[in-house]
C-alpha positions in Angstrom: 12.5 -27.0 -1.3 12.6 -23.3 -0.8 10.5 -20.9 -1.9 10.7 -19.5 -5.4 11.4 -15.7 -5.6 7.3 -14.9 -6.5 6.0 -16.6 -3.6 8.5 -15.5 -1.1 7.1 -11.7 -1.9 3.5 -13.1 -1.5 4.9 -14.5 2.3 6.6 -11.2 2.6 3.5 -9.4 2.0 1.1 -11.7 4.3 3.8 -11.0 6.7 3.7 -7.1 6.8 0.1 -7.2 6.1 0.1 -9.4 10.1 2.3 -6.7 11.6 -0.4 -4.2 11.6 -3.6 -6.3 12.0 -5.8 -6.2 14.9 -7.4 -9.3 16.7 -9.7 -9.6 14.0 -7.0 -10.0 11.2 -8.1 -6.3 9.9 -5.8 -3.2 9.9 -7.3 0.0 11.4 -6.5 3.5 9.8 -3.5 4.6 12.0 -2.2 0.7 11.3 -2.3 1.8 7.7 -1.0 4.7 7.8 1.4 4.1 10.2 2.6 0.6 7.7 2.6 3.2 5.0 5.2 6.0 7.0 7.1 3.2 7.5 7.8 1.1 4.1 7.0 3.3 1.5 8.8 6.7 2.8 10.2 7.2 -1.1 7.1 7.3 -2.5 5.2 9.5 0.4 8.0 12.2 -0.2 7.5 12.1 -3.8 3.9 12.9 -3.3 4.4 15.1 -1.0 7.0 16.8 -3.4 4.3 16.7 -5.9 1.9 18.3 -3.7 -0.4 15.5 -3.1 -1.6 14.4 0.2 -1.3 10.8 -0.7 -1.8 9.9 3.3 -5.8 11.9 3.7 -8.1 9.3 1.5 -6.0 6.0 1.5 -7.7 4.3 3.7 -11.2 5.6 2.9 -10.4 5.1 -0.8 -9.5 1.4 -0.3 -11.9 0.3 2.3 -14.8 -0.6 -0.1 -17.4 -2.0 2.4 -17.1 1.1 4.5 -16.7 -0.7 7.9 -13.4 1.0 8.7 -11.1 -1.5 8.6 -8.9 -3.2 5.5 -9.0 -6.8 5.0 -7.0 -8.6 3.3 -8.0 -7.7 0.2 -8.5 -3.9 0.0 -4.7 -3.9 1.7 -3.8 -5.6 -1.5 -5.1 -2.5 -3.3 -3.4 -0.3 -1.7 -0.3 -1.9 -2.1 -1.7 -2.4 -6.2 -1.7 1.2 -6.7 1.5 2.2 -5.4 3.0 -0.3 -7.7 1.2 0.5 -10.6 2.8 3.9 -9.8 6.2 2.3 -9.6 5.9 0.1 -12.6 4.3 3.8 -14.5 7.8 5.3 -12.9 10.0 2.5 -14.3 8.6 3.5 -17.7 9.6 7.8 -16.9 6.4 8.4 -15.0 7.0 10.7 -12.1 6.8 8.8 -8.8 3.0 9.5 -8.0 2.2 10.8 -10.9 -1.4 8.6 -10.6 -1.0 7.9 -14.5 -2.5 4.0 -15.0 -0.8 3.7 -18.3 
């Protein structure tokens, strides 16, 4: 039995999460940044475009235990506000408009 559609994203996502991990199954700032550059180049020019620098406090932001790296966890944050952000833009939000309406 394959996949339903749901838990293929949830592979996907484990998946893109293990392209940018180190050893220690953690992603390092430039990994972050780097994974962000890369998939989500729509919503970095709408920021940009907006005049936020959505790149400078990501990874501080999300890395709660301050040991400078993202675990699973906090990268699921990340990926949570940027879709919040598209869900708010579905609704006539501005792309990175930060509204959590």
């Amino acid at each position: 039995m394959s996949p339903k559609k749901a838990e293929q994203c949830v592979m996907d996502l484990i998946d893109l999460f293990h392209k940018y991990t180190n050893p220690d199954d953690t992603i390092d700032k430039d990994g972050l940044l780097e994974m962000l550059k890369e998939y989500f180049p729509h919503f970095l020019k709408a920021c940009y475009t907006l005049g936020k620098d959505y790149l400078s406090g990501v990874f501080e932001d999300n890395d709660r235990n301050k040991d400078k790296k993202i675990q699973f966890s906090e990268f699921l944050s990340v990926l949570g506000s940027i879709a919040t952000d598209y869900h708010n833009h579905s609704h006539g939000a501005k792309l990175c408009s930060g509204d959590d309406e």
